[in-house]
Backbone bond lengths (Angstrom), bond angles and torsions (degrees), N, CA, C in turn:
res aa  C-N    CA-C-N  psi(-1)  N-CA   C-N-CA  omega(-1)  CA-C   N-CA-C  phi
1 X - - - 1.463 - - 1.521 109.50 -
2 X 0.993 121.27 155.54 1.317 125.87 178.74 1.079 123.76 -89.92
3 X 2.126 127.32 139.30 1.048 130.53 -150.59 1.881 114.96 -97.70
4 X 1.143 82.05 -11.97 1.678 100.48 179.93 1.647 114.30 -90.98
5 X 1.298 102.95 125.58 1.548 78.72 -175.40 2.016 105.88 -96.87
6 X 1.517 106.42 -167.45 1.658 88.51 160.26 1.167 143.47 -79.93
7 X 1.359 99.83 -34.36 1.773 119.96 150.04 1.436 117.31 -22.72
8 X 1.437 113.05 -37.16 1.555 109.47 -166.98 1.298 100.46 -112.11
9 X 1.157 120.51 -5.18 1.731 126.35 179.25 1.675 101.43 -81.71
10 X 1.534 113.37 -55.30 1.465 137.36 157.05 1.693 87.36 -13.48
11 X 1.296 125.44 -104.30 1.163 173.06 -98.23 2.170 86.11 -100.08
12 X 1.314 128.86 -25.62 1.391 134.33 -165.36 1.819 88.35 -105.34
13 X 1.100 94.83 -50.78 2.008 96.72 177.91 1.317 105.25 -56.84
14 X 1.540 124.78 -61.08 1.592 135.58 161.47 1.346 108.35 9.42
15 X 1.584 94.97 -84.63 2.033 126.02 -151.21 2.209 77.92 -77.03
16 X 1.143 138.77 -76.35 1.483 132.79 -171.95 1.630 105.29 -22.91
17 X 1.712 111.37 -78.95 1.264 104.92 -176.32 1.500 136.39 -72.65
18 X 1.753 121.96 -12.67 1.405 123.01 158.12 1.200 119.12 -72.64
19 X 1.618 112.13 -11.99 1.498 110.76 -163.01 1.348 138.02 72.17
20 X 1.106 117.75 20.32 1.655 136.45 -177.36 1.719 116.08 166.40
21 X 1.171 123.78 -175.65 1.203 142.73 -151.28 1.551 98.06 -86.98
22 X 1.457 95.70 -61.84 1.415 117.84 -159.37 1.387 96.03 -83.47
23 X 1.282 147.77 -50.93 1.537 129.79 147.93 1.378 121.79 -10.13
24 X 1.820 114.27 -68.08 1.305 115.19 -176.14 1.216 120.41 -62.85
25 X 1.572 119.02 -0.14 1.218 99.81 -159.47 1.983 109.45 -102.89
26 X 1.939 84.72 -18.28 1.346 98.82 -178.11 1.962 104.37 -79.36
27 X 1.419 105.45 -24.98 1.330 96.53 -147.54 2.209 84.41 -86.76
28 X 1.272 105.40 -6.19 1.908 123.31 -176.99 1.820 83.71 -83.58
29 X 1.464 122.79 -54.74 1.371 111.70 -155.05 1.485 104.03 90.39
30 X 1.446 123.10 27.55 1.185 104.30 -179.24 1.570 102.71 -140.25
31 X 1.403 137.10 -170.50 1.129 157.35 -165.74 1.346 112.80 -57.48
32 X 1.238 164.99 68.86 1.712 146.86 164.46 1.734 119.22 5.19
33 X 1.129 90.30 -42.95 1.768 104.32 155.72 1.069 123.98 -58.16
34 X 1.666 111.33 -79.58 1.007 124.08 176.36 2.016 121.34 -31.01
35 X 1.221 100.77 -52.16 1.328 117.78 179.36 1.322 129.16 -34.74
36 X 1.914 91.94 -54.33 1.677 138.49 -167.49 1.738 96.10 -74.69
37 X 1.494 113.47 -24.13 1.504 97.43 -146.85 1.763 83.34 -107.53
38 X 1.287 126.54 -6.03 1.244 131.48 178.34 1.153 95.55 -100.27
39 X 1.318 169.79 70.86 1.149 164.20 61.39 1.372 133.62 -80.72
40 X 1.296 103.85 -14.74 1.907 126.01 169.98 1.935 94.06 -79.74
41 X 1.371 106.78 -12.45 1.551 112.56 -155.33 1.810 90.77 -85.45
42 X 1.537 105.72 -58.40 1.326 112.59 179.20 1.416 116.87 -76.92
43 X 1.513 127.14 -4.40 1.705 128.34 -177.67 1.813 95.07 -92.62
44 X 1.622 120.84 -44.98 1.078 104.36 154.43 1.168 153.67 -86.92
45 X 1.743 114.75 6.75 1.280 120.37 170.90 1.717 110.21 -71.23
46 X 1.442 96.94 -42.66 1.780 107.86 -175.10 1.719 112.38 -95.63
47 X 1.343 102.17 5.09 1.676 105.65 169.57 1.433 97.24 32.15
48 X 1.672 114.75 83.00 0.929 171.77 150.25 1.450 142.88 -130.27
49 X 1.403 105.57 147.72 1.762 99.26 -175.06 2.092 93.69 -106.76
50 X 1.228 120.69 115.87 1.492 97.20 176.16 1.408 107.62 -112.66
51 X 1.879 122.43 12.54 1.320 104.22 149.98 1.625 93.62 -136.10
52 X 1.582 104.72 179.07 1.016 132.90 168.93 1.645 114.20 -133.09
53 X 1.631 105.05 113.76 1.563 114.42 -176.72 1.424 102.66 -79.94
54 X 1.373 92.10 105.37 1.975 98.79 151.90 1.499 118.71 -95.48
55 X 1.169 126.58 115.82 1.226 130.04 169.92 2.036 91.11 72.39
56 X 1.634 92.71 -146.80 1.358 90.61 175.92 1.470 113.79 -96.19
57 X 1.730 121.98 57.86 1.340 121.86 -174.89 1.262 101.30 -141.53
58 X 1.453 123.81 136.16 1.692 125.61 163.70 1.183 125.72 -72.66
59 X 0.850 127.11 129.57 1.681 116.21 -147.00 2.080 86.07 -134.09
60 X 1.566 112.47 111.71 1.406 92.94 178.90 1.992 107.83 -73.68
61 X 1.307 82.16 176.04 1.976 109.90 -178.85 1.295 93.62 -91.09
62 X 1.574 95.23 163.37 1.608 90.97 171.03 1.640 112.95 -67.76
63 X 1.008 130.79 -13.89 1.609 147.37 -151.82 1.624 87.01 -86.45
64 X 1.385 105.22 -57.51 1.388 127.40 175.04 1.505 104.11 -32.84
65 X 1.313 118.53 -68.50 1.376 113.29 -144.11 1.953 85.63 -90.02
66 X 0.669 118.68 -21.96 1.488 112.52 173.29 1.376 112.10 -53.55
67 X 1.677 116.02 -51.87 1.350 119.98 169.24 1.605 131.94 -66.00
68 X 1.532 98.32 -15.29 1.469 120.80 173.53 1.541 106.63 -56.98
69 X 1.469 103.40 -49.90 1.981 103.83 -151.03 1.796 72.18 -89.94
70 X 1.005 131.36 -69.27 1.418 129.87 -166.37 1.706 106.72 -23.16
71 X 1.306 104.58 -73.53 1.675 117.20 173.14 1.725 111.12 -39.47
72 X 1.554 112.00 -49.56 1.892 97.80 -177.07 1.056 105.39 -73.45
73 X 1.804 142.59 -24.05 1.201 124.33 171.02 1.718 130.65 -78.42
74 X 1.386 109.98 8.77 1.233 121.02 -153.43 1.562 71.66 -116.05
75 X 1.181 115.87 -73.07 1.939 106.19 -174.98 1.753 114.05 -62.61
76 X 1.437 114.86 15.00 1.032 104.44 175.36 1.648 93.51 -94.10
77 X 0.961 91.18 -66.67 1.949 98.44 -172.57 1.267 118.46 -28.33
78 X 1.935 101.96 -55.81 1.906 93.94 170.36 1.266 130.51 -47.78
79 X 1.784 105.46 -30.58 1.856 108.89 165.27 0.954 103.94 -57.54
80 X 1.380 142.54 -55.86 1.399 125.28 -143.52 1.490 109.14 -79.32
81 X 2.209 100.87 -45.85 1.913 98.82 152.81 1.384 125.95 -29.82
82 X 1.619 117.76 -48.64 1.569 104.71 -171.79 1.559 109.13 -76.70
83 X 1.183 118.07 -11.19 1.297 117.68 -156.72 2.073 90.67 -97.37
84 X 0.744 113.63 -52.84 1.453 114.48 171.37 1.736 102.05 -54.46
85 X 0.976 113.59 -75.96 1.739 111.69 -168.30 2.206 94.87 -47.77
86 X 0.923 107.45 -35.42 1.802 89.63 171.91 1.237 113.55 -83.50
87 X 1.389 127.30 -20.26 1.718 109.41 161.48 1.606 117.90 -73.99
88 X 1.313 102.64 -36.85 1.690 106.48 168.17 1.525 107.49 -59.03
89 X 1.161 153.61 -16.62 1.528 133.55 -142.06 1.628 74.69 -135.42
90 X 1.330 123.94 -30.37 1.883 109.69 161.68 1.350 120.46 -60.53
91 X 1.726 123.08 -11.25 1.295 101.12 -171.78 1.750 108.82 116.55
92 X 1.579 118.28 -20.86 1.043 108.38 177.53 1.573 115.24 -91.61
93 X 1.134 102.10 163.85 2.034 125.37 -157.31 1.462 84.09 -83.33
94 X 1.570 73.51 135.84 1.913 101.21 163.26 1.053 113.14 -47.24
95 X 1.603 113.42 -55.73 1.230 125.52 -159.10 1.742 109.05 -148.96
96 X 1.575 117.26 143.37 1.257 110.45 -179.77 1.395 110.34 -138.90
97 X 1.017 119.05 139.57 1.867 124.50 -170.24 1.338 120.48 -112.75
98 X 1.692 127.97 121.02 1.522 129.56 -152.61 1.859 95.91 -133.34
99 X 1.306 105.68 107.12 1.746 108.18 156.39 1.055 97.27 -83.78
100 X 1.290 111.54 141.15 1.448 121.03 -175.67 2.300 101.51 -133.03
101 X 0.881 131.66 113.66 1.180 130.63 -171.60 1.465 105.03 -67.62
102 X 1.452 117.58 121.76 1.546 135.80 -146.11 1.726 114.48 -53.04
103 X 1.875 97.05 -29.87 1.473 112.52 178.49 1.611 114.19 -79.02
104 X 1.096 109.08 24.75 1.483 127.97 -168.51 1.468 106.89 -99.24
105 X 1.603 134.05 87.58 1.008 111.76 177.93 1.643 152.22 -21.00
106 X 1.467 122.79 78.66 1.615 131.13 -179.00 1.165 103.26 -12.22
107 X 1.885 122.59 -61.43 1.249 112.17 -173.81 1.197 148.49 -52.87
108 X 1.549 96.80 -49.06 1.499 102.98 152.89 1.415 145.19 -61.41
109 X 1.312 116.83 -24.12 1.360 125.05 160.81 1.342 112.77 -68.24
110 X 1.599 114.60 -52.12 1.941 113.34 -166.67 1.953 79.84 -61.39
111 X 1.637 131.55 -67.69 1.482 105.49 -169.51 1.419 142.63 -44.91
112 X 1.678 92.19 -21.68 2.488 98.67 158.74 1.289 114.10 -61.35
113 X 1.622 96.68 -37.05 1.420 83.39 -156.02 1.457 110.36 -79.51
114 X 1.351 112.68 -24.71 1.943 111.54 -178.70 1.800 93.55 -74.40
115 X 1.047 143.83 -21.71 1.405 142.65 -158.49 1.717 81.25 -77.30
116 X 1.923 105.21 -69.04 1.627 97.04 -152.59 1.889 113.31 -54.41
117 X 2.021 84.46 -25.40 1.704 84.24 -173.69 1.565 130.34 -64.65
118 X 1.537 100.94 -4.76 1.474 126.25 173.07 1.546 121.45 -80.12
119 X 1.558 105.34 -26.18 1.651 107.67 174.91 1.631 105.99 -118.69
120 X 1.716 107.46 2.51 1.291 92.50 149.92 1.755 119.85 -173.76
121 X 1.439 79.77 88.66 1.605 109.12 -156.28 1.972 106.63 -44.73
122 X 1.458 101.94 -30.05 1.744 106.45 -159.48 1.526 81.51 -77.57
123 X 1.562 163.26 -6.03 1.019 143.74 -131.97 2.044 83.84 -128.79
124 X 1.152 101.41 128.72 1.716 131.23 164.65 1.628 103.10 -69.31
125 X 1.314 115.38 128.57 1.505 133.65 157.29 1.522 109.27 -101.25
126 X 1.335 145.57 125.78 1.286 148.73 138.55 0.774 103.75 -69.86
127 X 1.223 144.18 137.33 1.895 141.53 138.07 1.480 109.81 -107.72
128 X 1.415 101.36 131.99 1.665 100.08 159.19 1.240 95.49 -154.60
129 X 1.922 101.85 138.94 1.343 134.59 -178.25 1.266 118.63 -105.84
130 X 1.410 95.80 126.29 1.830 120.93 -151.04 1.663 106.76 -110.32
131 X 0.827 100.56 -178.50 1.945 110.50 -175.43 1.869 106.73 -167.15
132 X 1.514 69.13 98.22 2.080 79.48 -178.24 1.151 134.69 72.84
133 X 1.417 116.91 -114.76 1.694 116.13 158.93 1.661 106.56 -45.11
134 X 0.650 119.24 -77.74 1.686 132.98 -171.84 1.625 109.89 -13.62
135 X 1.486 111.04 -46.62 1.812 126.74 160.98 1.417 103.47 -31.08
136 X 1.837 105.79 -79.25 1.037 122.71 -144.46 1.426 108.11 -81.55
137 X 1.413 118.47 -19.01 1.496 99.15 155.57 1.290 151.01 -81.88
138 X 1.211 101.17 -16.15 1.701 117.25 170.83 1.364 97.51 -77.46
139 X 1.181 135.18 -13.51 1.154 155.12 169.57 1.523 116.37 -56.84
140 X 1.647 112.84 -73.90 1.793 128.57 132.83 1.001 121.34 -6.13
141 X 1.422 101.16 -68.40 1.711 113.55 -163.92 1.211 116.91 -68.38
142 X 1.516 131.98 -46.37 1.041 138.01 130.52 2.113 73.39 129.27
143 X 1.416 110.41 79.34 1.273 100.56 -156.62 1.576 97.22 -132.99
144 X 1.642 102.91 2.88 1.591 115.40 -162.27 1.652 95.48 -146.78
145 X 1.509 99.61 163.91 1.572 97.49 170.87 1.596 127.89 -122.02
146 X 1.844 98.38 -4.87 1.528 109.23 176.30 1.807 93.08 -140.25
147 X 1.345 90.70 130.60 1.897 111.26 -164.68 1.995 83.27 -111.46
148 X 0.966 102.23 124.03 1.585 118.72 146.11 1.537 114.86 -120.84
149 X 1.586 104.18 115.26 1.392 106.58 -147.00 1.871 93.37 -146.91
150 X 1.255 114.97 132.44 1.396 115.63 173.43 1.846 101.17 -90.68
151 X 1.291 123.88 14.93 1.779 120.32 154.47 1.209 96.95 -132.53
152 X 1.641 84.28 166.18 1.963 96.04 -179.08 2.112 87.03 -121.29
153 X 1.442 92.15 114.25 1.945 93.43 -178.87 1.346 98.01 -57.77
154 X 1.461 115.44 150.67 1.395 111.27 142.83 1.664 128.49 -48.98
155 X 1.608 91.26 125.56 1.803 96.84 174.40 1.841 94.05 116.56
156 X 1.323 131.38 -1.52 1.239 122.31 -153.35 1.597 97.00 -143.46
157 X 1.234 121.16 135.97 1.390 139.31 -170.03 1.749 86.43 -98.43
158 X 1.770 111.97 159.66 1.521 118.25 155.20 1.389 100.00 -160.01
159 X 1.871 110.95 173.76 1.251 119.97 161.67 1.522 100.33 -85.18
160 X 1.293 107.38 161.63 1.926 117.62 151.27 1.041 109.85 -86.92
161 X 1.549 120.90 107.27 1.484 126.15 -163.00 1.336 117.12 -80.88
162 X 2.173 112.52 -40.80 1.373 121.30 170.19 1.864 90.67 -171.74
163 X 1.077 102.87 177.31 1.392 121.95 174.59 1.857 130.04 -112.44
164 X 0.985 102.50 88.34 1.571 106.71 -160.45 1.584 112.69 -67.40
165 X 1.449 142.23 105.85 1.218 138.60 175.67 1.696 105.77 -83.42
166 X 1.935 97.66 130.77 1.195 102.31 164.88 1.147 118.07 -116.94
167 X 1.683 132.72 143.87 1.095 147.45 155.50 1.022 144.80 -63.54
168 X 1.295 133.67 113.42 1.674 119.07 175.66 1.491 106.28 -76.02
169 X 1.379 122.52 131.48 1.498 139.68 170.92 1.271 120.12 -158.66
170 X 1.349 91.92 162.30 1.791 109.03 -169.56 1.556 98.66 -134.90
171 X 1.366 121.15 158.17 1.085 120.92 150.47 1.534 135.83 -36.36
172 X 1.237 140.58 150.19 1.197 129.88 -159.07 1.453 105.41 -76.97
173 X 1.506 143.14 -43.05 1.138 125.00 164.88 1.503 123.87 -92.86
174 X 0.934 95.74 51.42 1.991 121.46 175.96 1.871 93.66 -72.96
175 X 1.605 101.12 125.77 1.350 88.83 -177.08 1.666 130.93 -64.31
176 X 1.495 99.18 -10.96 1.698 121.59 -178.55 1.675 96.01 -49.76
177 X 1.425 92.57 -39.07 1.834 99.39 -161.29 1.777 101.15 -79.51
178 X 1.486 108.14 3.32 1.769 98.67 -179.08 1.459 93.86 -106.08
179 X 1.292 144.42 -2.71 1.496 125.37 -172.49 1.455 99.22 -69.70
180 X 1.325 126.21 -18.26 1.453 108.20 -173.45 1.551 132.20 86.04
181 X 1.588 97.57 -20.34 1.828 109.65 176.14 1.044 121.85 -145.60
182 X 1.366 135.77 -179.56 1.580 150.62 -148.43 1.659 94.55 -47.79
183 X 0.906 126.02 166.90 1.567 108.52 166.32 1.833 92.98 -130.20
184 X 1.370 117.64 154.89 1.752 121.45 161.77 1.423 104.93 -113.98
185 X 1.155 103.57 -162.42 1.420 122.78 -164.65 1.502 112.80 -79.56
186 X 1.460 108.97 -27.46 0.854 112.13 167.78 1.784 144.17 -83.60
187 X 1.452 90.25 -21.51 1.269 96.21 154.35 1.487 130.78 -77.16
188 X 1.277 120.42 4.89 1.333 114.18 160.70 1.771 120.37 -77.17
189 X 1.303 118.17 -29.97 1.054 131.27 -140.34 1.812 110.05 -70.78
190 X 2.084 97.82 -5.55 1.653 103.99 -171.80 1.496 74.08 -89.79
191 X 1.413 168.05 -37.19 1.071 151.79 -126.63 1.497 111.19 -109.45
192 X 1.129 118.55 173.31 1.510 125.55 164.45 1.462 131.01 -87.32
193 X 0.539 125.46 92.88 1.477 133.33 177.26 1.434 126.16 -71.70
194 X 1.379 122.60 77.17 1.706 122.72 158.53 1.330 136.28 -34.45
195 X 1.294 130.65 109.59 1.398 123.14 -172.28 1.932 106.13 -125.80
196 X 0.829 111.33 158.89 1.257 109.30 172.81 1.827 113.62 -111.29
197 X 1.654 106.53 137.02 1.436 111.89 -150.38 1.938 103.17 -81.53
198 X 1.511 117.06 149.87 1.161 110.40 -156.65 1.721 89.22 -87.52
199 X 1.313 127.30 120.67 1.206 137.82 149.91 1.598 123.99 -27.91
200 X 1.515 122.07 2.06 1.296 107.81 -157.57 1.827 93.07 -113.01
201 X 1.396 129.03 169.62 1.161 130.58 -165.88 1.318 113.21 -78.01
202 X 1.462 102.73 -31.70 1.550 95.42 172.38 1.367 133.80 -109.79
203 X 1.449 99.28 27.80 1.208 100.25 171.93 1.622 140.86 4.31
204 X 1.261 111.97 118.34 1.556 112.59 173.01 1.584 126.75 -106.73
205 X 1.132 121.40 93.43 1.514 143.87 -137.64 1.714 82.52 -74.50
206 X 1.045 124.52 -45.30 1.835 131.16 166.82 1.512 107.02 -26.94
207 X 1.226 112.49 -43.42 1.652 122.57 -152.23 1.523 116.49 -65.41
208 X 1.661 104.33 -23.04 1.795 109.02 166.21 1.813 107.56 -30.50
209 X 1.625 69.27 139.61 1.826 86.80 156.43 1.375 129.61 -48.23
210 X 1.363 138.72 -56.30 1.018 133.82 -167.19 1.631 89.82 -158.24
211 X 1.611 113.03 161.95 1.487 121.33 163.01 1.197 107.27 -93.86
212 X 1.467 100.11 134.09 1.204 116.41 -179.23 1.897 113.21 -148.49
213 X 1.310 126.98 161.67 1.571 110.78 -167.51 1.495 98.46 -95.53
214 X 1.420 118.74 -10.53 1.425 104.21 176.27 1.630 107.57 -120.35
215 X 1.227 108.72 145.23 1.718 115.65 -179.81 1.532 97.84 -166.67
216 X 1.675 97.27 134.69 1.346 142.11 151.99 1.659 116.65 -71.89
217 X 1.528 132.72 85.54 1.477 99.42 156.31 1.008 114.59 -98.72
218 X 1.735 140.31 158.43 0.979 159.55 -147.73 1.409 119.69 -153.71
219 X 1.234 129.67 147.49 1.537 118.91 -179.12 1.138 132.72 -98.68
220 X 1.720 107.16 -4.99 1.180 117.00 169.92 1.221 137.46 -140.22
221 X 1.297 143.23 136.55 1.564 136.06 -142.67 1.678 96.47 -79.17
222 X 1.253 145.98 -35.72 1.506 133.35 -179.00 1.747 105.84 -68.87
223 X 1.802 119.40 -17.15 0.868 107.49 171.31 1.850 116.88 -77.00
224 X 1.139 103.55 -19.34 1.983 111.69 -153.64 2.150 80.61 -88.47
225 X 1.217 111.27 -30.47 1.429 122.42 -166.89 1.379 107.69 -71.94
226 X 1.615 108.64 -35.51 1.853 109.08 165.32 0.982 112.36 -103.25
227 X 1.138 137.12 -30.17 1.675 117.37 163.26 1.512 135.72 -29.05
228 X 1.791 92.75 -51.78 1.809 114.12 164.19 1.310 102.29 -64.43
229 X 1.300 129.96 -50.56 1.596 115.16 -171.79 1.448 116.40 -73.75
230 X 1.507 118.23 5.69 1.228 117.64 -177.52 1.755 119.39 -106.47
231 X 2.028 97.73 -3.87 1.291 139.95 166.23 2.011 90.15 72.87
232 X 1.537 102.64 42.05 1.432 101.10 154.53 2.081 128.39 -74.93
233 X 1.252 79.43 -7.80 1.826 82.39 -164.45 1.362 95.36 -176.26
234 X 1.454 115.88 -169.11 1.565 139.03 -176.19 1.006 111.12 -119.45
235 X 1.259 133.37 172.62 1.423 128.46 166.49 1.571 110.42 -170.86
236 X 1.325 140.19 142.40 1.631 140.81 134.39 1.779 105.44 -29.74
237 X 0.653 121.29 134.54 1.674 121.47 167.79 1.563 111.91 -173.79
238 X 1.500 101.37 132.48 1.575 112.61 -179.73 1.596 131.95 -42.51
239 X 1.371 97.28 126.79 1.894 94.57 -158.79 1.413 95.45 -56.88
240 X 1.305 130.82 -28.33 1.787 128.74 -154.84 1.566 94.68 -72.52
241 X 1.266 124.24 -49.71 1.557 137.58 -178.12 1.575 102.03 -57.72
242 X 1.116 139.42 -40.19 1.512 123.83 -156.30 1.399 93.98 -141.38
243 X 1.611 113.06 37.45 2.042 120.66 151.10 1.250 101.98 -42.73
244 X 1.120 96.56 -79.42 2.030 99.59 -168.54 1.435 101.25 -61.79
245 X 1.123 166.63 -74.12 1.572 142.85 -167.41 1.201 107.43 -45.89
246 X 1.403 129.68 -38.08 1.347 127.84 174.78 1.664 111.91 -48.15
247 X 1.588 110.55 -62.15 1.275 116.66 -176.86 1.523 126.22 -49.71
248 X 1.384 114.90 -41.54 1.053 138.87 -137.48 1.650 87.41 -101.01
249 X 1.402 126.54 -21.55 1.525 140.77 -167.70 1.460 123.00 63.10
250 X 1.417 109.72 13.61 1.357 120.14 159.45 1.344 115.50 -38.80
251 X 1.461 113.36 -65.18 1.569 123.14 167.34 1.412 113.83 -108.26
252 X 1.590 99.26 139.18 1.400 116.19 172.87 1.526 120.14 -112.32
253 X 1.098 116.81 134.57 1.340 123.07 -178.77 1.991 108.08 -67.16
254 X 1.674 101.36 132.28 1.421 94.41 -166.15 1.555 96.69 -97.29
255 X 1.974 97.54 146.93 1.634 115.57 -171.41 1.511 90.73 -64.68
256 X 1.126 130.84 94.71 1.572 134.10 148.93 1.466 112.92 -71.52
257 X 1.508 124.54 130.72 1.483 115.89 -171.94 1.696 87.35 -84.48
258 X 1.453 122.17 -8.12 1.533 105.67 -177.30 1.488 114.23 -158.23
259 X 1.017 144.50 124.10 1.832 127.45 -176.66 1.653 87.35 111.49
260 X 1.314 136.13 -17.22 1.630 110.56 -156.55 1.582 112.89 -60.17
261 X 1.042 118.20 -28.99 1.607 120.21 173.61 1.544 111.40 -125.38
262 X 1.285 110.47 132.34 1.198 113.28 168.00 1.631 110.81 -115.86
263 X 1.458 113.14 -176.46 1.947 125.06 -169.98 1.315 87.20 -129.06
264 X 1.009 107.72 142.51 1.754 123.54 154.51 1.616 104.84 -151.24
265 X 1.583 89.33 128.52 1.863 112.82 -164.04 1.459 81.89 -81.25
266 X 1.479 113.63 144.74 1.454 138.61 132.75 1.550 158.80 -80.68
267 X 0.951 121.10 64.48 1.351 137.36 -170.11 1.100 119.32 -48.38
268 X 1.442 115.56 128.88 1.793 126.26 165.56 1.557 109.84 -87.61
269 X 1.433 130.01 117.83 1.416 114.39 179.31 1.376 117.30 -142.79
270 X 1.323 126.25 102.26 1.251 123.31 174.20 1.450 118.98 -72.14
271 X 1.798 101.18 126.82 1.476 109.32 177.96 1.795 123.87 -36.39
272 X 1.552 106.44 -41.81 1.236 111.49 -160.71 1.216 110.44 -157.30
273 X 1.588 100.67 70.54 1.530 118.79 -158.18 1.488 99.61 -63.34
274 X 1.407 135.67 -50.15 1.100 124.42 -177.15 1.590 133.64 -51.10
275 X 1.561 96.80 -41.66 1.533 105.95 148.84 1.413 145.40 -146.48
276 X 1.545 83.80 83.19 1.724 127.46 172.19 1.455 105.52 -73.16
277 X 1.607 132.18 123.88 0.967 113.10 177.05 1.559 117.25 -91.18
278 X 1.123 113.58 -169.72 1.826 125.19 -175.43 1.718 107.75 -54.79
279 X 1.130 104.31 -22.97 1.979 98.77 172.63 1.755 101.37 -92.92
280 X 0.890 100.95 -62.05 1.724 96.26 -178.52 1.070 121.73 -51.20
281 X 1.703 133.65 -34.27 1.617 132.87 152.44 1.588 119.48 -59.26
282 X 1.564 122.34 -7.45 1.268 130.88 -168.61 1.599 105.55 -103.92
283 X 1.244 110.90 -38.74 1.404 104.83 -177.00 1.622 100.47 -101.58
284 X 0.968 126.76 -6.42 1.276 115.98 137.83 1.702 146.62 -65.43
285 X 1.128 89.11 -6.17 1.378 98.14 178.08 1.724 94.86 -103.04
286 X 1.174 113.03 -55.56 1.399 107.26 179.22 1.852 119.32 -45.10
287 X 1.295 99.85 -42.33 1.248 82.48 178.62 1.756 119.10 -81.55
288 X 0.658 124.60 -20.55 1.869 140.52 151.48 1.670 93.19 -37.30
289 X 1.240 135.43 -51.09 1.780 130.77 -141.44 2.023 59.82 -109.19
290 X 0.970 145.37 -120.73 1.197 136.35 -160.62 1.585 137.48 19.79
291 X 1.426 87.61 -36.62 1.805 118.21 -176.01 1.644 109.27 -106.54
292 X 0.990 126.60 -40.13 1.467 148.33 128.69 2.065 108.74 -2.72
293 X 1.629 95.88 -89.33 1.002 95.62 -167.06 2.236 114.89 -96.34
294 X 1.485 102.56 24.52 1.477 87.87 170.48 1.106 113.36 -96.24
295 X 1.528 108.89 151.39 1.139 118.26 -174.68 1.263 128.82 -106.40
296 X 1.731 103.03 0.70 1.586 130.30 171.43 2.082 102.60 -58.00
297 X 1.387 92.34 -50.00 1.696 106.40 -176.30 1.494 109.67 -69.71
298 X 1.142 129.02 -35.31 1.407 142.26 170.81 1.820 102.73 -62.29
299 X 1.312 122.27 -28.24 1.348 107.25 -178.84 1.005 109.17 -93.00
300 X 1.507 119.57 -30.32 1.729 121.64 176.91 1.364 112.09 -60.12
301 X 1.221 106.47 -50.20 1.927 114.97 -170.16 1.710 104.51 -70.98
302 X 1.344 128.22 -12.30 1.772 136.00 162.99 1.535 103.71 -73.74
């Protein structure tokens, strides 16, 4: 067991950051003694010197300052221990698990999740990012506790979280983009078309965008997102994901006389809203006030 306690580790950080004895002792609330006799406590437990008095100043050793950074990370952790064991002993979950449907802005979710992990650090996030079916069955299964899902299954209540617009585009010298006019459905059909594959078990291979003789599926949307920018194929893809290729005119949105943009609603849905505990109603709300207040989504939807 260890001979140092934290009290006296407390008490070595003290005298470093007030700069003296008698500093630490006011800024501790405790004795000048007291202070002195808790660090003579740890210089002779570890037969070590961890200051050296110059004049009337403590001046750490190198030994010293080794034990310095060692000691604030060691009293950091027990904060964060006490601070976890009091959200646990309130009732909040060890651990909580979020499918989030892939067209679901990253940003905004990875920013809930460092927010909730800040008011409640002892609590576990899973994430896994789904595509279609894939939502709605972990969804079923009842295998998760926060569904970000573009359907609401039968049997299951949600919020409308936001509305995701997708684009048809190609690279800028995509030959679609040299005919010069309206384009239909049918003029896609000499091209390739990238889609990303639906994650869910039962997949419905029908469910493509459009027929076409060439297709890419892929499993993941940053893959279907460079493929097009690499002017391998075409694709629908989320305006929020390909802002900057948009801007930049890398990618151009293709003249579709019909289909060129589509909406897909986003749903917030707790598995078991009735009994959701105090973390899973919390980072649900956060990510709701997340979606709320960006202003990235506010420029797209203008």
């Amino acid at each position: 067991m260890p001979h140092i306690t934290l009290e006296q580790w407390r008490s070595l950080i003290a005298v470093v950051d007030a700069g003296g004895y008698a500093q630490a002792a006011v800024l501790l609330h405790k004795s000048q003694s007291a202070v002195t006799y808790a660090v003579q406590k740890i210089e002779s437990q570890l037969g070590i010197n961890a200051f050296d008095i110059q004049g009337r100043k403590a001046v750490l050793t190198p030994t010293g300052q080794m034990l310095y950074r060692r000691a604030q990370a060691l009293l950091d952790e027990a904060n964060k221990l006490e601070r976890a064991a009091h959200a646990l002993s309130a009732g909040w979950e060890a651990e909580i698990n979020v499918v989030a449907e892939v067209l679901f802005p990253s940003r905004l979710l990875l920013a809930g999740m460092e927010r909730f992990g800040q008011e409640s650090p002892g609590t576990r996030v899973e994430l896994v990012e789904s595509v279609l079916g894939g939502t709605a069955d972990a969804l079923l299964q009842q295998q998760v506790d926060i569904v970000i899902s573009p359907q609401l299954p039968v049997g299951f209540l949600g919020d409308l979280l936001m509305r995701i617009r997708l684009l048809a585009v190609a690279h800028c010298d995509h030959p679609l983009h040299h005919l010069g006019r309206e384009l239909s459905h049918a003029d896609l059909r000499a091209y390739r078309h990238v889609v990303v594959r639906d994650s869910g078990s039962n997949r419905d291979r029908r469910s493509v965008s459009v027929e076409v003789d060439q297709r890419w599926t892929v499993s993941q949307l940053a893959t279907s997102i460079q493929a097009v920018c690499t002017g391998y194929g075409f694709a629908w893809l989320p305006e929020g994901h390909i802002y900057e290729e948009l801007q930049s005119g890398l990618l151009r949105q293709l003249p579709l006389r019909e289909g060129g943009m589509r909406e897909v609603p986003l749903y917030l849905i707790l598995t078991d809203a009735d009994c959701a505990g105090p973390g899973v109603k919390r980072l649900a709300n956060i990510i709701r006030e997340s979606v709320q207040r960006d202003d990235f989504t506010d420029k797209l939807s203008a």
